[in-house]
C-alpha positions as a printed NumPy array, in Angstrom:
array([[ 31.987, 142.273,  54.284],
       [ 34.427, 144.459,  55.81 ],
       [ 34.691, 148.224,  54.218],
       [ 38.163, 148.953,  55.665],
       [ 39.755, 150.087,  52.923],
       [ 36.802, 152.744,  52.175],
       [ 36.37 , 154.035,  55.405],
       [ 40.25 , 154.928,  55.703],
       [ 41.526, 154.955,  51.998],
       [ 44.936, 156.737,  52.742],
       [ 47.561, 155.102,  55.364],
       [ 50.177, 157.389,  54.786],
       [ 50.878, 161.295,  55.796],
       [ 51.363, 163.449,  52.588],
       [ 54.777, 164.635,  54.632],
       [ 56.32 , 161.194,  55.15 ],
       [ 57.779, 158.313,  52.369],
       [ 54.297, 155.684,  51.955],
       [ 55.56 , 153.139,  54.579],
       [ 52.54 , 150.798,  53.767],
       [ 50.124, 150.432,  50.78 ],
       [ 46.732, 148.323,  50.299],
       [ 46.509, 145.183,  49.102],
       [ 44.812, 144.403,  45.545],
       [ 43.356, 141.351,  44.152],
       [ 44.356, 140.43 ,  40.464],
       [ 41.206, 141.891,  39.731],
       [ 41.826, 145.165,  41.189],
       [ 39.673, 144.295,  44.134],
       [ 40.795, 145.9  ,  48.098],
       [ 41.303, 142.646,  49.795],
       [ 41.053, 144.928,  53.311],
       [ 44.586, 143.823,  54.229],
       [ 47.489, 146.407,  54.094],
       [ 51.692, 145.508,  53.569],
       [ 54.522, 147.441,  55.093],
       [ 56.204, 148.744,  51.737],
       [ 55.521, 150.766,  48.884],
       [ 53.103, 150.22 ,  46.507],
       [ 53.535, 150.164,  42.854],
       [ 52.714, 153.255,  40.928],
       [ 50.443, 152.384,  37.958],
       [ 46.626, 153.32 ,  37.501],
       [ 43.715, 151.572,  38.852],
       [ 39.973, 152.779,  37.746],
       [ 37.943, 151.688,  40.215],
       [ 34.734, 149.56 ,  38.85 ],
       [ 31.464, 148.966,  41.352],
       [ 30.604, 145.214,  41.662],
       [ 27.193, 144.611,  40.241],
       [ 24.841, 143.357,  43.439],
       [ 22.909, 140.241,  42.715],
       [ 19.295, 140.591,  43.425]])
């Protein structure tokens, strides 16, 4: 499983207009791909995925 999205959470400089945003699943989920626009402003609590033993 790539970790992309936690190893560089923010794309864009706190200077510039966001020029790209990650991609979310309907669940909330990172799917590790980013798109060249602006993301949508609403709140997202990030919830760990329980490991299966």
């Amino acid at each position: 499983m790539s970790t992309l999205f936690f190893e560089k959470p923010i794309l864009n400089s706190p200077y510039d207009y966001p020029s790209q945003h990650w991609e979310l699943d309907e669940t909330g989920q990172p799917t590790q791909k980013t798109t060249a626009a602006r993301g949508e402003a609403e709140f997202i609590e990030p919830i760990r995925m329980k490991k299966i033993a």
